[in-house]
N, C-alpha and C positions, 0 to 999 in steps of 0.2 A: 504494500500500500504506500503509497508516494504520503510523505510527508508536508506537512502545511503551518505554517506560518499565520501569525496576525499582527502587524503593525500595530503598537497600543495607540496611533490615533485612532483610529478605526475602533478599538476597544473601549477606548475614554467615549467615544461619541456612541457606542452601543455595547453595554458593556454583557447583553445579552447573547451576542452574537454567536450563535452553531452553525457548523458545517457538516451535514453529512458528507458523506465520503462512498461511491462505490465504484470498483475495477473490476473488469473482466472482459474474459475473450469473448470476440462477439462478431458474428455473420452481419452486415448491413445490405439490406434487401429492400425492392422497391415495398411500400405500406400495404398489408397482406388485408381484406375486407375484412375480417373480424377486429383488428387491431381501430381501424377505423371507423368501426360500429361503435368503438368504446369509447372514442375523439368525440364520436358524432354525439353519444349519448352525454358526455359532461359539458360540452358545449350547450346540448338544449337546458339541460338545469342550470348549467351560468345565466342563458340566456331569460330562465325563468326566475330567477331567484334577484336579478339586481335591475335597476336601471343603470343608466349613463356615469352618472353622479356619484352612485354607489361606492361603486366597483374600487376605488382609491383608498375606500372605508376598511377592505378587509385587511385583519390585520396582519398578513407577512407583506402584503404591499404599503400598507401605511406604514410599516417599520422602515421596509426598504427606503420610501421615500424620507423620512424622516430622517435616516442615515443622509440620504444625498441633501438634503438642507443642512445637517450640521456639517458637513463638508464645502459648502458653500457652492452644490450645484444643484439648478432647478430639476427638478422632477417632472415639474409637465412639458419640458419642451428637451429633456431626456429621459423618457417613458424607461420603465420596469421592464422587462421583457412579459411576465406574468402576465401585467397591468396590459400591455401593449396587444396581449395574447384576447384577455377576454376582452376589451374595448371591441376589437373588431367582431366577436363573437357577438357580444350586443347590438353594434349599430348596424349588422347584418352582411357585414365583408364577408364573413367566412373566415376559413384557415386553410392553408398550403396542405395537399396531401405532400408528402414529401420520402422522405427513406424512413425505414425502421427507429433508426437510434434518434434519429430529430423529432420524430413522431410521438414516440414512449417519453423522452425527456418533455415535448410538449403536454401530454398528457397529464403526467404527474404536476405539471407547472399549473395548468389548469384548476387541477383538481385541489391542491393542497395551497397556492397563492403565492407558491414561491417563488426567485428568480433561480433557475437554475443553469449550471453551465456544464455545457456536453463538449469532451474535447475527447480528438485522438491522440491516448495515451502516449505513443510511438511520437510522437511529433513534438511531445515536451520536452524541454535541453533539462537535464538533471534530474535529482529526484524528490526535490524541493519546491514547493508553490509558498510563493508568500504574497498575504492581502494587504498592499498599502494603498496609499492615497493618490489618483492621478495625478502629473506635472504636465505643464502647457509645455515641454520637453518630450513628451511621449510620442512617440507616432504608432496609431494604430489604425488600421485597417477592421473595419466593423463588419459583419458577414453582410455583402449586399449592401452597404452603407455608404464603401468607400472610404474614405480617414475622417477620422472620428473624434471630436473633443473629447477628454475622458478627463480633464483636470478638474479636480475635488470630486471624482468617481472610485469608489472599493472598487482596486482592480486585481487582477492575481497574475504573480511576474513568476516567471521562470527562470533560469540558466542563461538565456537573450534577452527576454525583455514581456512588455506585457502579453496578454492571452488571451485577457476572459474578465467582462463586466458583469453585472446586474443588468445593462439593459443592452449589450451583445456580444457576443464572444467574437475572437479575432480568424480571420480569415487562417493563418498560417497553421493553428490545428483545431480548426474544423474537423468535424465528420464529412466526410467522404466513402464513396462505394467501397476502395480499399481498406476501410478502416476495420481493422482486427482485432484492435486496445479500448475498450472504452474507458473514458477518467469521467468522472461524472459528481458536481458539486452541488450538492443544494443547498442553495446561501439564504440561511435561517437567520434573520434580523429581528424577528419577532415572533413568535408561537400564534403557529396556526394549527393546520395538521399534526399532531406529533411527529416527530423527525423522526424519530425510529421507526414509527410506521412508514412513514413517506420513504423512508431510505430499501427498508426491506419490500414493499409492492413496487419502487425500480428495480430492485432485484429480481423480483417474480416477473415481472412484464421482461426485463432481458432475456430471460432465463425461456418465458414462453415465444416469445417473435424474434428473440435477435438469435437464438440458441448459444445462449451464455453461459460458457465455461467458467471454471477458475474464479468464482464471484466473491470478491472480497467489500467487507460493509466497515464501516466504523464511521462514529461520532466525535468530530473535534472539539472540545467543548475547553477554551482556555481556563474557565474558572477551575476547570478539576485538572487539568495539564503540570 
């Protein structure tokens, strides 16, 4: 299991902050119809349970955003991924069928309100993730986004450099059809889902559509660290 870090700014400004944590070997295949009857089904209860307005209110995304205020960057004009997830769900965009591991990580983000971040394991330099505070020095490439502000954003740096936000993970390890390693973060700002449960049904959802091996789970929790 890749080891993780937290900058104590980021701890002084959420001093709640957990990470799940899960790895494993993993088949990425185009989204199989059962996996998306399951998209399809938490999408209609988001879409029945909130309005517009809502949706900011539940709280791993009011935490999330609340982080990015005490960091000094806006939330609504750099959306949660979560947050950014049901909006479209509500105002009736829909969502991207897309691969296996983007789909089950959408899933669970849905479902439990977190932001979460899907990278290919293989593709991180070392074996260390540390979450600090973005710098107007950063250059990141945002999936689809193009380069990305990420200053005063929890961002998670590697062995080169950043990776992986709250509201996008970075182009350079992305999932992709090759990807064999999944590294999979769900960045707990504030208790929603329990994490342990949200950690272990990504495990069962890997385990049933990506056919995931070698599944490793753990909770980063600085206060017991």
């Amino acid at each position: 299991m890749i080891h993780v870090n937290i900058d104590p700014k980021i701890l002084d400004a959420c001093p709640e902050c957990r990470i799940g944590l899960i790895r494993a070997t993993v088949v990425n295949e185009p989204t199989c119809d059962e996996l998306w009857a399951e998209i399809e089904a938490a999408a209609s209860d988001i879409k029945q349970r909130y309005e517009l307005l809502e949706i900011n209110q539940r709280p791993a995304i009011a935490g999330t955003r609340h982080l990015y205020k005490s960091l000094g960057k806006d939330p609504s004009r750099y959306r949660v991924s979560s947050e950014a997830l049901c909006r479209r769900i509500i105002r009736g965009l829909g969502i991207y069928r897309l691969t296996t591991l983007i789909d089950v990580v959408n899933l669970v983000s849905i479902k439990s309100g977190y932001a979460i971040s899907g990278l290919d394991g293989d593709r991180i330099v070392g074996d260390t993730l540390t979450m600090s505070v973005g710098t107007a020095d950063d250059v990141y490439h945002g999936i689809g986004r193009g380069v990305l502000n990420i200053e005063g954003m929890p961002v998670y740096r590697d062995a080169m450099g950043p990776i992986a936000t709250p509201t996008s993970d970075e182009e350079r390890t992305k999932f992709t059809d090759e990807t064999v390693t999944a590294q999979i973060n769900i960045n707990a700002f504030a208790p929603e889902m329990p994490l342990d449960e949200a950690v272990q049904w990504m495990a069962v959802l890997l385990e049933k559509y990506a056919h995931a091996t070698h599944i490793e789970t753990a909770i980063h929790d600085p206060r017991r660290s």
